[in-house]
N, C-alpha and C positions, 0 to 999 in steps of 0.2 A: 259362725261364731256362737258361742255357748257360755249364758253366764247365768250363773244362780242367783236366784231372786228370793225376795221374802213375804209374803201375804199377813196380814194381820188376822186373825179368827178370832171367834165371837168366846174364845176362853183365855184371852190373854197372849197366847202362845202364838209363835210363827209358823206357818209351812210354806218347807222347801219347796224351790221347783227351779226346773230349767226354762232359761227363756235362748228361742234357738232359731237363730238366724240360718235361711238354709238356701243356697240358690237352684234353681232348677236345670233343665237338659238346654231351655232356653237362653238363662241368664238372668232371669224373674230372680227377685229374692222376695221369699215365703218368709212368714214367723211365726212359729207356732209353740204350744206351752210343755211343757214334761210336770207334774206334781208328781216327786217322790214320795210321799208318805210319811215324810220325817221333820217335827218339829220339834223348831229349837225355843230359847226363851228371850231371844231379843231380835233384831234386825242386822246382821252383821254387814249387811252394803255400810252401814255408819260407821263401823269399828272395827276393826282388823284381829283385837283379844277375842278368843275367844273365851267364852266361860267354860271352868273344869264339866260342870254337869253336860255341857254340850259339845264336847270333844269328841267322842267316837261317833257322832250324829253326824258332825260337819265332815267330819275325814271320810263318811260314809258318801257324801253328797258329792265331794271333793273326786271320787272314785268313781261314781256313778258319772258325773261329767267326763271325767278322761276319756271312759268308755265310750261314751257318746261323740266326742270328738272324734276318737279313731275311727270309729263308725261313719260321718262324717263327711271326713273329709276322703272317704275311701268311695261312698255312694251316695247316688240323689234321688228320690222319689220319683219313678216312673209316671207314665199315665195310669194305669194300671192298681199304682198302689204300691207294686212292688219295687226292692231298690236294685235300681241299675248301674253298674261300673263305669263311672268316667274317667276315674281317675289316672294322671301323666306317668307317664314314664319320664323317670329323674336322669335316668341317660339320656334321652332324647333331648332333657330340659338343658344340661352342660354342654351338648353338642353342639345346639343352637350360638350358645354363649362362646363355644369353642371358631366356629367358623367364621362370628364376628373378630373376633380380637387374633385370635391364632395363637394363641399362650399356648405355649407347649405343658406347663403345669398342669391344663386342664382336663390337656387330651390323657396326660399321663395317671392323671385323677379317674377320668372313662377305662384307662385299663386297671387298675389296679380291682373296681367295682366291678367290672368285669369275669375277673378271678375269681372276686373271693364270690361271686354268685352265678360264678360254673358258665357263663356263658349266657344265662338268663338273663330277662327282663329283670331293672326292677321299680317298683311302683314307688309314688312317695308314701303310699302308707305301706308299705315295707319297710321303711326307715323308720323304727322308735329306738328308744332307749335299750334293748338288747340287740338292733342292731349293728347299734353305734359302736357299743361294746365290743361286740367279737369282733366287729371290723377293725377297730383296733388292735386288739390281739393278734388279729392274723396281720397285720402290719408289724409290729416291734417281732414277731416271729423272722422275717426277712429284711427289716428295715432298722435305722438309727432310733434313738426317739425324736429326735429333732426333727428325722423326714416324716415321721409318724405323724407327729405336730403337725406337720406343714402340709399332711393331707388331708387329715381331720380340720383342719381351721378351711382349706378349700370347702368341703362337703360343708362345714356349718355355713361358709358363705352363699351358698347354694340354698339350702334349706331356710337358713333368714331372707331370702332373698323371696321366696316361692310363697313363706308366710306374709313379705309385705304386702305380696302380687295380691293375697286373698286366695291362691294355689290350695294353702293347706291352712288347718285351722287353729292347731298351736305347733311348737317348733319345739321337738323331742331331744333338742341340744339343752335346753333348758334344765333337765335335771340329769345334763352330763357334765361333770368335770373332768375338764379339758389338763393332759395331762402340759408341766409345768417344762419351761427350755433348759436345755442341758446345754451347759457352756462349752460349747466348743472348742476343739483343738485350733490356734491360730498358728500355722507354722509357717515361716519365713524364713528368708534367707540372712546373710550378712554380707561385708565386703568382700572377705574371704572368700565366701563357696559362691561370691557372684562370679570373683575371679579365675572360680577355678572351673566354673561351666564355660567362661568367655573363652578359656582356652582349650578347652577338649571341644575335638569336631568328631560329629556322630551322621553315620551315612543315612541322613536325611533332608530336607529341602528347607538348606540356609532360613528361611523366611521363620519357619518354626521358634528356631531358637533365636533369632534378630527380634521378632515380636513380642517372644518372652520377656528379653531384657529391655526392651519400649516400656515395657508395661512396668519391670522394676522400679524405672527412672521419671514415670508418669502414671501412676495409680490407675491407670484404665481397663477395664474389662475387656474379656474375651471378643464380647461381643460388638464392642464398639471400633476395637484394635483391626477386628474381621472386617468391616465396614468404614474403616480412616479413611479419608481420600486425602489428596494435597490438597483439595479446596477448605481443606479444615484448617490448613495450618495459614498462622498470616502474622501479620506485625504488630508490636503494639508498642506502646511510648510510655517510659519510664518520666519522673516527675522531671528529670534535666533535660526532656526531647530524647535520651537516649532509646533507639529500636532493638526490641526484645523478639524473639519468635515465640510464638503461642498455639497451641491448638483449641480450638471455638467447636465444641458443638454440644446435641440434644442427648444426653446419654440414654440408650435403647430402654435399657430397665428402668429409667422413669420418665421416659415421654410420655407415660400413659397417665401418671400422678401427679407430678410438679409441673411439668413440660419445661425447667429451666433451663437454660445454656451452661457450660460446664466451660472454664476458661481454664487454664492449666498451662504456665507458663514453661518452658521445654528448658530443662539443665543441657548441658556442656556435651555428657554423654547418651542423649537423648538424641540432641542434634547428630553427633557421629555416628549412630547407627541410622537415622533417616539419611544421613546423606552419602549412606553407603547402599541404597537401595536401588535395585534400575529399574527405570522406566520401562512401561506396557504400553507400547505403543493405542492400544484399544481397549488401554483401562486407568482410572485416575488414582485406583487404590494403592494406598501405600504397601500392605505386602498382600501381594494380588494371588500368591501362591499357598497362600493359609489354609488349611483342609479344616474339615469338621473338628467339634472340641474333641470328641474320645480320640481321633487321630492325634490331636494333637498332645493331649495327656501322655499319650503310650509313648511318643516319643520323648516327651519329657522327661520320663523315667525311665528311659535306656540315657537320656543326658545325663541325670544325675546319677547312676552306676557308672556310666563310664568317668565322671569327673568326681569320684568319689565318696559321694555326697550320700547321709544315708537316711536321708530325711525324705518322704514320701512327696514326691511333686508331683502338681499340679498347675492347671494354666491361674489359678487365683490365688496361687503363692505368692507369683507377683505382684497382686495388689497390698498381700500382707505386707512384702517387704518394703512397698513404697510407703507406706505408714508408719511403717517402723526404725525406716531409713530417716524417713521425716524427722521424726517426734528426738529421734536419738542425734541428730543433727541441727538439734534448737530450736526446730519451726516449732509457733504455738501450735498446743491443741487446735483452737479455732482456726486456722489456717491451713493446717492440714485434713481440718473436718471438709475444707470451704475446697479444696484440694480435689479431695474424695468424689465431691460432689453429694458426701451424705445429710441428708433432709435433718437429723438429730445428733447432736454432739453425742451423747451417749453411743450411737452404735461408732464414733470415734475412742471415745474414752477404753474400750475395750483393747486396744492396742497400747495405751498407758500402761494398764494394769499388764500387759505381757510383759514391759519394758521395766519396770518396778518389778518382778519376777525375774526376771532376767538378771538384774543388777543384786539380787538379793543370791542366786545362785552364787553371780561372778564373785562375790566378797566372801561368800563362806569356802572360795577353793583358799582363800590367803594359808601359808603354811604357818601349822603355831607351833609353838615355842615359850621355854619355860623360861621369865624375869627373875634374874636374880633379886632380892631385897639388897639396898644398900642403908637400911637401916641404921648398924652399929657403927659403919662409916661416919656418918651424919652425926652421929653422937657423938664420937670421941671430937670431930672439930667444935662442934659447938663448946664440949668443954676446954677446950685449948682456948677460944676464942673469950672467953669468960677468964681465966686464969691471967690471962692478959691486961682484960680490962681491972683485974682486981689488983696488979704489981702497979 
């Protein structure tokens, strides 16, 4: 760590210097001094203004630290005298973190760093602020910005992470702004084109499209639909004693955050597609015959060409449409948030604002038409009605 300090001198004035925390090959921490040469005219550790006369002095000292830091955290004072390379490799550092958890996010974050740096190593002090940059750049080159986002907030999680360790000495995300989320396309279905996939059959394994529409009619993920068993599903009791069937369980994508249980009481047609399911004999899973997600995507969209449908699907259309089915069908927002299983009513509220869009389309197809005035009508009665009163 590296922080500027200030001396008082025998002419009023301060001098600058660095005070500089340093650890060795051992793990010793060493502290030793830097005097830069540049004095200002007050003590600035007490005040954060600077004075106009001591503005390009401080940005000098300001500068000379950064340098120092890169310096830094890249090497350590040998026996010797001389400085020696210790520094990690930031692939090696996500790896680790990858074969803990298994997040496939992660791995996909190690290819992507991969690329853009040709197959090489790379070091944390490889990573500053013109890293960050182009790595960006060459992302939105081949990617959304919203994936760009979502891979630059992995890396800065990485990199805060490595500065809290004491890894590195300041954190080069610091004077990066992070590029801002682009609202997303939410596209869902309706009754209609749920109707019209329910009835077009496409030469691939029933299971595909039966799970699809599970997920219409129960807001549930790819991943968790993969992974249903029938020990998920069980009874529960309405305020009259009357039994309801439910599915109970830990939704994948936030075991690792909330770890709460997801309860999600099963509609009419939810039930009729589970109970059009067969049993595996040496398996408990409900459609035990479910292939990878891109399989399943691809076949999605040979469903929706062949049922007409010309709206781009995918396996998490269906969660749009159970949100949207909800919301348009009177459930509260918060029940359908509680539904979802989502941690923040806002990332529910964004299915509102579809449905408020939607409805502002549907009214503006009404066909117009021009009203006649019956203006002089109304006149001439009034006066008849007065001629009346006056006989």
């Amino acid at each position: 760590m590296i922080t500027i300090r200030y001396k008082e001198t025998g002419t009023g004035k301060f001098s600058v210097y660095l005070d500089i925390y340093q650890k060795d090959e051992k793990g010793k921490v060493a502290r030793k001094y830097e005097f830069l040469r540049i004095y200002v005219t007050r003590d600035y550790s007490k005040t954060k203004r600077v004075a106009a006369i001591d503005n390009e002095k401080m940005e000098l000292a300001k500068s000379i630290r950064s340098k120092r830091e890169l310096e830094l955290y890249g090497t350590v004072s040998g026996l010797n005298g001389q400085p020696k390379r210790v520094n990690l490799s930031i692939l090696d550092y996500i790896w680790r973190d990858y074969q803990k958890t298994h997040r496939k996010n992660y791995y996909q974050l190690l290819k992507h760093l991969e690329q853009y740096s040709g197959g090489k190593d790379i070091l944390f002090s490889d990573v500053n602020l013109p890293f960050i940059e182009n790595f960006q750049k060459r992302l939105l080159e081949r990617d959304s910005r919203n994936t760009t986002l979502h891979y630059l907030s992995l890396l800065k999680k990485f990199i805060s992470k490595a500065f809290k360790e004491e890894i590195i000495a300041f954190n080069p995300f610091e004077k990066h702004k992070m590029l801002s989320k682009q609202e997303s396309d939410r596209t869902f279905l309706e009754l209609h084109e749920i109707k019209a996939l329910s009835d077009t059959i496409v030469p691939c394994e029933p299971h595909i499209c039966d799970a699809f529409l599970f997920s219409c009619f129960t807001g549930l993920r790819f991943s968790d639909v993969k992974t249903l068993s029938r020990s998920h599903i069980s009874k529960d009791k309405d305020k009259d004693e009357n039994e309801y069937p439910v599915i109970r369980l830990r939704p994948i994508k936030t075991t690792r955050t909330t770890g709460k249980y997801l309860k999600v009481p099963l509609s009419e047609q939810a039930i009729k597609i589970l109970k059009a399911q067969k049993k595996k004999r040496d398996s408990d899973l409900v459609f035990f015959n479910l292939p990878d997600k891109n399989t399943t995507n691809y076949w999605l969209r040979k469903w929706a060409k062949a049922a007409g449908i010309g709206k781009h699907l995918h396996y998490h259309v269906s969660r749009h449409t159970f949100a949207t089915l909800g919301l348009t069908s009177g459930i509260d927002i918060y029940t359908v948030s509680k539904l979802m299983g989502h941690t923040r009513l806002d990332a529910t509220q964004v299915y509102a604002k579809v449905i408020e869009e939607k409805k502002l389309k549907e009214v503006q197809k009404f066909p117009g038409f021009s009203l006649k005035s019956n203006k002089k009508g109304n006149e001439k009665k009034r006066e008849k009605e007065r001629d009346k009163q006056r006989k």
